[in-house]
DOLOFI-42581 format. One record per residue: residue in three letters; y, x, z of N, C-alpha, C, O in turn. Coordinates in steps of 0.1 Angstrom, whole numbers, padded with zeros to 4 digits, always signed. Layout:
ALAYXZYXZYXZYXZ/...
***
This chain:
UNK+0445+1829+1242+0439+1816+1243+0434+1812+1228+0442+1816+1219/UNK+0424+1805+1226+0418+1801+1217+0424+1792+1209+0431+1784+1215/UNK+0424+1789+1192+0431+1778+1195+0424+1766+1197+0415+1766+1205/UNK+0428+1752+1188+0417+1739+1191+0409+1743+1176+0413+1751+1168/UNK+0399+1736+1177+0392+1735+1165+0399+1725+1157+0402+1730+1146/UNK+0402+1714+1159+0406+1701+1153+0422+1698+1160+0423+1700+1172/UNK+0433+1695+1152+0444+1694+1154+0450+1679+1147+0442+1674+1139/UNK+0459+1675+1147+0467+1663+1140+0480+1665+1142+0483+1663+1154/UNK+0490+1669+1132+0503+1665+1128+0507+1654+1128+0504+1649+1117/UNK+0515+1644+1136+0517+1631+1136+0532+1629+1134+0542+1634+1138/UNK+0531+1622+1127+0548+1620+1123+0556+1605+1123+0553+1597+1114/UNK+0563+1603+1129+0568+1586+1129+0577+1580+1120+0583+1589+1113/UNK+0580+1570+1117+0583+1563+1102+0601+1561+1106+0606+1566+1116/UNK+0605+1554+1099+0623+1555+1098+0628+1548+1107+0626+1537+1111/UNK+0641+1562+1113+0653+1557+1122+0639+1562+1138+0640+1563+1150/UNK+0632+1562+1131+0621+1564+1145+0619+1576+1156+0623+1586+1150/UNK+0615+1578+1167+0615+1588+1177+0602+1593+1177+0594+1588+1170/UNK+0600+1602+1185+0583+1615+1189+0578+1602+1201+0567+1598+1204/UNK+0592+1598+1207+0586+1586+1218+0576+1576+1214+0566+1572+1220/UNK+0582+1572+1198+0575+1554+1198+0561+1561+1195+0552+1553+1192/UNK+0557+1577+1195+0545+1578+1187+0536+1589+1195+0527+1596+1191/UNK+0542+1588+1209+0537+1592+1223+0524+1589+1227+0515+1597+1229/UNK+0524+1573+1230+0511+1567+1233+0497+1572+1220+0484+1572+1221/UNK+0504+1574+1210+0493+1572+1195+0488+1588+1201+0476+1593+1202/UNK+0496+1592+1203+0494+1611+1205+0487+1611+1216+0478+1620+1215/UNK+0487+1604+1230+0480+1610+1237+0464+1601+1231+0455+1606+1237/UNK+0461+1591+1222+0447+1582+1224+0442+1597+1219+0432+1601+1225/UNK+0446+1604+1212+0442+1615+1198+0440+1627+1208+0432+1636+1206/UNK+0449+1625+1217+0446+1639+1221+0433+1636+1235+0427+1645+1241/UNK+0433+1624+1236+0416+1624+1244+0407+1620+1234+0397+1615+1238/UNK+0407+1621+1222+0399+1620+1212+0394+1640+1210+0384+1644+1204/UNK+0403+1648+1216+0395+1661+1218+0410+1667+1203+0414+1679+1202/UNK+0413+1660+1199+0426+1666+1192+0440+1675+1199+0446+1670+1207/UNK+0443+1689+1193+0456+1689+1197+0465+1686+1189+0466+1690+1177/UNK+0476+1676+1195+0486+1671+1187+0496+1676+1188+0498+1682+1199/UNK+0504+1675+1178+0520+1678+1175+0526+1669+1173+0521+1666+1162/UNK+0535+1660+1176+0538+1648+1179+0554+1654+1179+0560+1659+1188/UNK+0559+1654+1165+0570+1659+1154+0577+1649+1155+0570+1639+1155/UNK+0594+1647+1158+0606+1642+1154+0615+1649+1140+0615+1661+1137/UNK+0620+1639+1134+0628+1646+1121+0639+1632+1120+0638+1620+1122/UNK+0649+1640+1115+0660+1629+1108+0655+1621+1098+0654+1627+1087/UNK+0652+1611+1097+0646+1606+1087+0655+1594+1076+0651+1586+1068/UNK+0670+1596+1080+0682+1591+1072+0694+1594+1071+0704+1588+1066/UNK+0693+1611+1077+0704+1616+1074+0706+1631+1061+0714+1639+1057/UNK+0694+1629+1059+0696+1641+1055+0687+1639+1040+0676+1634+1040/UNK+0694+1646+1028+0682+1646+1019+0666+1649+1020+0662+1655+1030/UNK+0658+1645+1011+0647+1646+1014+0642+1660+1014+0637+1664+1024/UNK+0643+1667+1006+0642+1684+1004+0644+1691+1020+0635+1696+1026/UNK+0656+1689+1024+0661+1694+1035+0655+1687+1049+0655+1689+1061/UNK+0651+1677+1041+0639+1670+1056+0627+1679+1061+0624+1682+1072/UNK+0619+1683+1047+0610+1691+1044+0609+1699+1049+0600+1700+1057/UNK+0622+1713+1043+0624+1722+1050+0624+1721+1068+0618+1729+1075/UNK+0631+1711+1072+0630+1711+1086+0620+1712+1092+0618+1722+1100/UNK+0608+1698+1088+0596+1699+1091+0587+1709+1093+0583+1713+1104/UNK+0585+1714+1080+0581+1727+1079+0579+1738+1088+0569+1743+1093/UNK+0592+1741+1090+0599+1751+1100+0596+1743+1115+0598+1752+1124/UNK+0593+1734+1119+0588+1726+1129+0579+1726+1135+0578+1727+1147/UNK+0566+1725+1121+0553+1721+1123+0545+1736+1122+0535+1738+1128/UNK+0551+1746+1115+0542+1759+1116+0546+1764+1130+0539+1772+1137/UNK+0558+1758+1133+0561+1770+1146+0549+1759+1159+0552+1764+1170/UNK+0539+1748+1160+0541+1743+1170+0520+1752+1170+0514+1755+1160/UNK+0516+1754+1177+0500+1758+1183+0492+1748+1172+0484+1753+1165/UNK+0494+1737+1171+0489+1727+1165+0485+1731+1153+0476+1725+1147/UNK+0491+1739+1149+0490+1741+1133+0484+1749+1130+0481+1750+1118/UNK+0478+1759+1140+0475+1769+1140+0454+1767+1144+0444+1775+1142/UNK+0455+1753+1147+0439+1750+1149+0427+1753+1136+0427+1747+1125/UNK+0421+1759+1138+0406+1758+1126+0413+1744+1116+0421+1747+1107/UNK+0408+1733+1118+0414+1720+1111+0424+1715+1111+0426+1712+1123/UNK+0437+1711+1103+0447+1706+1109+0450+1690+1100+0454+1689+1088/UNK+0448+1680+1107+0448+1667+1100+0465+1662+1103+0474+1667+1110/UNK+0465+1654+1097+0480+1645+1091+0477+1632+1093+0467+1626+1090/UNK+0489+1627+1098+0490+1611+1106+0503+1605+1106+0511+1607+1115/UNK+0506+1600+1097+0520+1593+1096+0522+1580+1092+0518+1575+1082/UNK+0533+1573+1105+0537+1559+1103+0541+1558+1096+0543+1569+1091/UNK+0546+1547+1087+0551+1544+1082+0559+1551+1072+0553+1550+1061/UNK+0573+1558+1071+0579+1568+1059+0575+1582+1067+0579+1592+1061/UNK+0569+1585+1079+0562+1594+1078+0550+1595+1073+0544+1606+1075/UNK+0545+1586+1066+0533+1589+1055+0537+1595+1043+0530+1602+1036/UNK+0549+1592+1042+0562+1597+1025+0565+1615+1035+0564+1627+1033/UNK+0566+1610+1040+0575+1629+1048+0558+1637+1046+0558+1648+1040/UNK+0547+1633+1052+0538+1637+1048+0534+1644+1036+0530+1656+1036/UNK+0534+1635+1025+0535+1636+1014+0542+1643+1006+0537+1648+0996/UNK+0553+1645+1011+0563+1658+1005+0563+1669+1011+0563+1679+1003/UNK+0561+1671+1023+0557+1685+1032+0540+1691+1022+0537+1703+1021/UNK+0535+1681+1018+0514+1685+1017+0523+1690+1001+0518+1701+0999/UNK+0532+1687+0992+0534+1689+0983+0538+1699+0978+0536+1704+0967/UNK+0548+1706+0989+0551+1715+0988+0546+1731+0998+0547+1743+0996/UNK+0540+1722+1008+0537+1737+1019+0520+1731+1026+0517+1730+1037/UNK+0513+1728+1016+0498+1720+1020+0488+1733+1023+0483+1740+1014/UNK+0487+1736+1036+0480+1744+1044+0467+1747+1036+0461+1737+1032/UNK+0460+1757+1034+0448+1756+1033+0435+1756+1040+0424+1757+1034/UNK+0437+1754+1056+0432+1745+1065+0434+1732+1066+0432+1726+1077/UNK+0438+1724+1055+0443+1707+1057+0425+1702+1058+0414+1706+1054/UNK+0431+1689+1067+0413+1685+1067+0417+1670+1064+0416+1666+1052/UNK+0420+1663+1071+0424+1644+1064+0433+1641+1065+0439+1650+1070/UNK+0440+1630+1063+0453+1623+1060+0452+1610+1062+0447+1604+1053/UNK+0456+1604+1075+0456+1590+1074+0470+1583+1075+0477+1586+1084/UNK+0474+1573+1068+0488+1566+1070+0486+1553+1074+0476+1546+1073/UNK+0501+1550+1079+0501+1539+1088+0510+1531+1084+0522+1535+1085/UNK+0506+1517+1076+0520+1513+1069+0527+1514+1061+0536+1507+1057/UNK+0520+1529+1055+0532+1534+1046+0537+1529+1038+0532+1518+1037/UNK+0547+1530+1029+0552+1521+1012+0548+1529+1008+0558+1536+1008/UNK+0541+1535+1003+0533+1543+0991+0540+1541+0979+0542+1549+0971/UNK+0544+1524+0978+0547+1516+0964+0563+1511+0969+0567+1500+0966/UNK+0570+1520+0976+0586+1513+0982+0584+1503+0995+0574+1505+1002/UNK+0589+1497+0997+0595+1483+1004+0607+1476+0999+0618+1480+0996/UNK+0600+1463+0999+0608+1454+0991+0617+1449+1001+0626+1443+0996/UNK+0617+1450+1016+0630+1456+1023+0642+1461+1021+0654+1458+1021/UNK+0631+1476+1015+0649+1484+1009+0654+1482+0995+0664+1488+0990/UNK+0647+1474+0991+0652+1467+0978+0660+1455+0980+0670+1454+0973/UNK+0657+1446+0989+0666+1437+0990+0684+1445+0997+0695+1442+0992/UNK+0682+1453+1007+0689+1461+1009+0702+1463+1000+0714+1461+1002/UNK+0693+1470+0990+0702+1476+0977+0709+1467+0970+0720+1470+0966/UNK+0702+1453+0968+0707+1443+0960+0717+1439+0970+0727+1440+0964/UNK+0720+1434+0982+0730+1430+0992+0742+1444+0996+0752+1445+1003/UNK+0734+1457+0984+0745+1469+0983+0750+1471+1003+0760+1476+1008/UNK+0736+1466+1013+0736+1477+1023+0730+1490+1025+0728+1496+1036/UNK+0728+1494+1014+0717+1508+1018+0724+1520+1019+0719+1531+1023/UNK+0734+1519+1017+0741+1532+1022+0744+1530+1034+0741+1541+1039/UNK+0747+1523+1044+0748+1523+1057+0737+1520+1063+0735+1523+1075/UNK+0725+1514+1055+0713+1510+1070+0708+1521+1064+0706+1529+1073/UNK+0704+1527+1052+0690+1533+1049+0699+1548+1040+0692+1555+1032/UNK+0711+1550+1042+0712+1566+1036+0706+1570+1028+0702+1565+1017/UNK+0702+1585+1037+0694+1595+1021+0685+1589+1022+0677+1596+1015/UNK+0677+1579+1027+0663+1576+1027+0657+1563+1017+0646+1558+1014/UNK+0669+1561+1013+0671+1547+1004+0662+1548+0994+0652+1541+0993/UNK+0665+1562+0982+0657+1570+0972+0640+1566+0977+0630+1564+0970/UNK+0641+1567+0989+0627+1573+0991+0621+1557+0993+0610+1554+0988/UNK+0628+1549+0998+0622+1538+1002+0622+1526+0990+0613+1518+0989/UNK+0629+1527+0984+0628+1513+0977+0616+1518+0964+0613+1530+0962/UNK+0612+1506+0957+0602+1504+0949+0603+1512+0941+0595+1522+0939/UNK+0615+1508+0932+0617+1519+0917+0625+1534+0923+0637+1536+0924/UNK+0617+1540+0925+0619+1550+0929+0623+1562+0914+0616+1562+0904/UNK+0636+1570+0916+0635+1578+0904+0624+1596+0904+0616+1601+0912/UNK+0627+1599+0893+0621+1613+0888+0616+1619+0901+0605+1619+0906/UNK+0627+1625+0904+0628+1635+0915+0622+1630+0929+0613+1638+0932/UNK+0623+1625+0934+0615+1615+0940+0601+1617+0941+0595+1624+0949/UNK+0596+1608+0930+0587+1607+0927+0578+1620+0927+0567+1621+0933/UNK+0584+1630+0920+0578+1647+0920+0574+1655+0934+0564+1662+0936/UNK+0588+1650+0944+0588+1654+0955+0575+1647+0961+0567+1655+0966/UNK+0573+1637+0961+0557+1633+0968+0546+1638+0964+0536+1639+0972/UNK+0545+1641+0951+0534+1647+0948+0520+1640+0940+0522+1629+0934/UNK+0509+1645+0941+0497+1638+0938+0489+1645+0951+0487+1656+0955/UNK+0484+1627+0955+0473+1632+0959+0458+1634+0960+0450+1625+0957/UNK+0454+1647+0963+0442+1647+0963+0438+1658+0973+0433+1669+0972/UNK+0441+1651+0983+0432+1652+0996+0429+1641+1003+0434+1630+1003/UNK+0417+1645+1010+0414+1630+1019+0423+1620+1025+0429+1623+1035/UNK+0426+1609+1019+0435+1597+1025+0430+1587+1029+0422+1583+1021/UNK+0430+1581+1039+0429+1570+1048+0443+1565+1051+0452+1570+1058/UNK+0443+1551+1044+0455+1540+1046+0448+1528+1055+0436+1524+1053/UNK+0457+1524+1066+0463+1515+1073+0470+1506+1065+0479+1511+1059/UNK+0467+1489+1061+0479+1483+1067+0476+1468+1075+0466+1463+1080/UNK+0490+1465+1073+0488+1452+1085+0489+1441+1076+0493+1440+1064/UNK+0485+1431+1087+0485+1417+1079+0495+1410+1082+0502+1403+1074/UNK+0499+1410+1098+0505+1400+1111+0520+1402+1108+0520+1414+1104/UNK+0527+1400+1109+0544+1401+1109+0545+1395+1118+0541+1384+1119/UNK+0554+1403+1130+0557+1395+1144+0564+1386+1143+0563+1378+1152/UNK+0575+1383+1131+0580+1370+1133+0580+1368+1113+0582+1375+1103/UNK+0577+1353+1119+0569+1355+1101+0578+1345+1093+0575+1340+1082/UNK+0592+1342+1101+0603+1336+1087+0606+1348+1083+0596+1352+1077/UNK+0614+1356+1081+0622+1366+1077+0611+1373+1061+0614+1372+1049/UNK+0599+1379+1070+0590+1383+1058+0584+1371+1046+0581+1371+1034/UNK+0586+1361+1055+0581+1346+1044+0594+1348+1030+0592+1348+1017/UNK+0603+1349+1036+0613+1347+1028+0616+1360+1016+0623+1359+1006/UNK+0610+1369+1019+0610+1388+1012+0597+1387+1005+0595+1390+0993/UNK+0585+1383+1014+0578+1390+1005+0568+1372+1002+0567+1361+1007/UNK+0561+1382+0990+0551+1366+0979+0538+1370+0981+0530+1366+0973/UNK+0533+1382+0995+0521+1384+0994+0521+1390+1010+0530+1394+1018/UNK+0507+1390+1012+0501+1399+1025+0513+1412+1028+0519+1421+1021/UNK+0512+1405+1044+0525+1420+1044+0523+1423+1062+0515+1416+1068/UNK+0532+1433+1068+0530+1436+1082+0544+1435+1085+0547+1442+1095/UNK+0554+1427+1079+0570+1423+1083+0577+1430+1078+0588+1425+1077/UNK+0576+1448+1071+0583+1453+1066+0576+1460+1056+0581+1469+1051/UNK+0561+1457+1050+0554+1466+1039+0546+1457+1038+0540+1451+1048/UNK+0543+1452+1020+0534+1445+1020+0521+1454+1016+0522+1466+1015/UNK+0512+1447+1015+0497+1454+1019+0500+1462+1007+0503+1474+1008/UNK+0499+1453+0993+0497+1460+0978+0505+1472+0981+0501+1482+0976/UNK+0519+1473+0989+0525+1486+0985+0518+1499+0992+0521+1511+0990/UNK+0506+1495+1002+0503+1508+1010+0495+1520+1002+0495+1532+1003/UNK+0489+1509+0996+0478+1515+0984+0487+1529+0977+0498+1528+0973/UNK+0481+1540+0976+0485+1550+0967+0473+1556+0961+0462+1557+0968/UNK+0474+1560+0948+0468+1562+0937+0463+1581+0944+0470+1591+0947/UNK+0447+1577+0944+0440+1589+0951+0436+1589+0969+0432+1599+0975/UNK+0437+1576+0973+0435+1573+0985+0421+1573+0987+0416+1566+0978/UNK+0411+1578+0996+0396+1576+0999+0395+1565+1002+0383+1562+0999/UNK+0400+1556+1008+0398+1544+1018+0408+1538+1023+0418+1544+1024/UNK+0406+1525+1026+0417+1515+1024+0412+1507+1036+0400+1508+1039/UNK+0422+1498+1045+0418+1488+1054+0425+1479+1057+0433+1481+1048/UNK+0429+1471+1061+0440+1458+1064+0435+1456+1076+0423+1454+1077/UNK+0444+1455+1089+0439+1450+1101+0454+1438+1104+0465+1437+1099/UNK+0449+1432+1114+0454+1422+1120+0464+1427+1132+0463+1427+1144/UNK+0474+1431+1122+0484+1437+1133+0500+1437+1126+0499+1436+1114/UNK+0514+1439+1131+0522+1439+1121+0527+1456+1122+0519+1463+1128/UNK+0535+1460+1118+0539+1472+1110+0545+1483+1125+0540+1493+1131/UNK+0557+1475+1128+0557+1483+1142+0545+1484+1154+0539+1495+1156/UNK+0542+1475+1159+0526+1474+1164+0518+1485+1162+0512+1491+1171/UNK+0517+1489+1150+0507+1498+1142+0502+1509+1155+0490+1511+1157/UNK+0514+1516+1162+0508+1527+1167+0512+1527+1181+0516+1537+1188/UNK+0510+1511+1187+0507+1508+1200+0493+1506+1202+0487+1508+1213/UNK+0483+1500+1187+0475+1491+1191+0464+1502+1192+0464+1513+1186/UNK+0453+1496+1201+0436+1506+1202+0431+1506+1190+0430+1516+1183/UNK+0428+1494+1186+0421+1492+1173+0425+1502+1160+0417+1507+1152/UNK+0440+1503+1158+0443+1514+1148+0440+1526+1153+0431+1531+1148/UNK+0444+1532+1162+0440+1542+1172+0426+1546+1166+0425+1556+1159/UNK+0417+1538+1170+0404+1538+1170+0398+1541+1151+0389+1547+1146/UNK+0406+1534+1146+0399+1539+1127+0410+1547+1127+0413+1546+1115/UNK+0420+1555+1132+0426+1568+1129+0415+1575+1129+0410+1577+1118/UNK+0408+1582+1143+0399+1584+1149+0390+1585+1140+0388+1596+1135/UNK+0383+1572+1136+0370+1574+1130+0370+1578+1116+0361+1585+1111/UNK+0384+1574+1108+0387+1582+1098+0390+1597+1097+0387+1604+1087/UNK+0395+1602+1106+0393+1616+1106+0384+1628+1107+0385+1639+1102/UNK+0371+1617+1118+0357+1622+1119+0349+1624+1107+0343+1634+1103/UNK+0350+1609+1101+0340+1608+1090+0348+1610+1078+0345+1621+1073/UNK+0361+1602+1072+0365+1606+1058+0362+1591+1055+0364+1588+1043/UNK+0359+1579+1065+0360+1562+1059+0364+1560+1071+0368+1567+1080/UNK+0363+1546+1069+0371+1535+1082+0361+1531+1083+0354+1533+1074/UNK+0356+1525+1096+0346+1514+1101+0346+1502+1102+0353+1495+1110/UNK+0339+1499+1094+0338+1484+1090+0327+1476+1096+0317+1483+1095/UNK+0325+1465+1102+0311+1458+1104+0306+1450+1096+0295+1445+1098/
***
């Protein structure tokens, strides 16, 4: 059998399932994509050894194996992204779009740390999530420079909690400014909050068009 021409690695954001990112996988796979719709520990385990998992995940699935293989990750699967392209970056990679991501932390897992819960809600994933991120860390993600297309939201489903965390545009757990990463092609803010992200058509639809073209569609 042939393989696909066009493929997408899709990866879901923290404590998260292949389930919540089911529906996003099949819009993509009647968009003419085959997908790989990847589960990984995403707070138990060091970041390195997340990688490694991945890795070992994503080459073994057909998907990977297509002419094109694009990248699609919620939330700290935009970060898992980023460290897998850093270290094992295909030379069939074709776009990269993120959903949510903290590019720049979450001031979530910062408050977190200062209330000294991050070892129980957020583990090995703490490093990766909060703002001031150290060295090693930081290396592990990499630079980028391949095609990126960022998502974020505006809407926070319930808007005391975020009123009270964050002092700017946010989607309930990432504010906008953090989605931004240095080497991104394109940028968008839609009217949606953070979980939402990869129920809704409308993101669906500029995953889509950012994959085709290399921008988002704007009117």
């Amino acid at each position: 059998m042939q393989p696909h021409t066009q493929s997408v690695i899709l990866l879901h954001g923290f404590g998260g399932h292949q389930v919540q990112t089911a529906l996003l996988a099949r819009r993509l796979r009647g968009e003419g994509y085959d997908v790989a719709n990847i589960g990984y520990p995403s707070w138990r385990w060091p970041l390195a050894r997340v990688v490694d998992h991945l890795h070992a995940r994503i080459i073994a699935r057909p998907a990977y194996h297509a002419t094109t293989v694009h990248c699609v990750g919620h939330s700290m699967g935009g970060l898992m992204l980023r460290a897998w392209l850093a270290r094992h970056r295909p030379d069939h990679l074709g776009r990269v779009v993120m959903l949510g991501t903290p590019n720049g932390g979450s001031e979530i897992a910062d408050l977190l740390y200062r209330l000294h819960l991050h070892p129980l809600i957020l583990n090995q994933a703490g490093a990766l999530l909060r703002t001031r991120r150290d060295a090693i860390t930081l290396a592990a993600l990499g630079e980028v420079d391949y095609p990126l297309g960022i998502i974020a939201g505006d809407r926070p489903m319930n808007g005391l909690l975020p009123s009270r965390i964050f002092r700017a545009p946010n989607d309930g757990k990432v504010s906008v400014a953090a989605t931004h990463c240095p080497g991104e092609g394109d940028h968008i803010t839609l009217p949606v909050a953070h979980t939402a992200m990869i129920y809704t058509r409308p993101v669906a639809d500029q995953v889509v068009h950012f994959l085709r073209h290399g921008h988002f569609a704007r009117t």
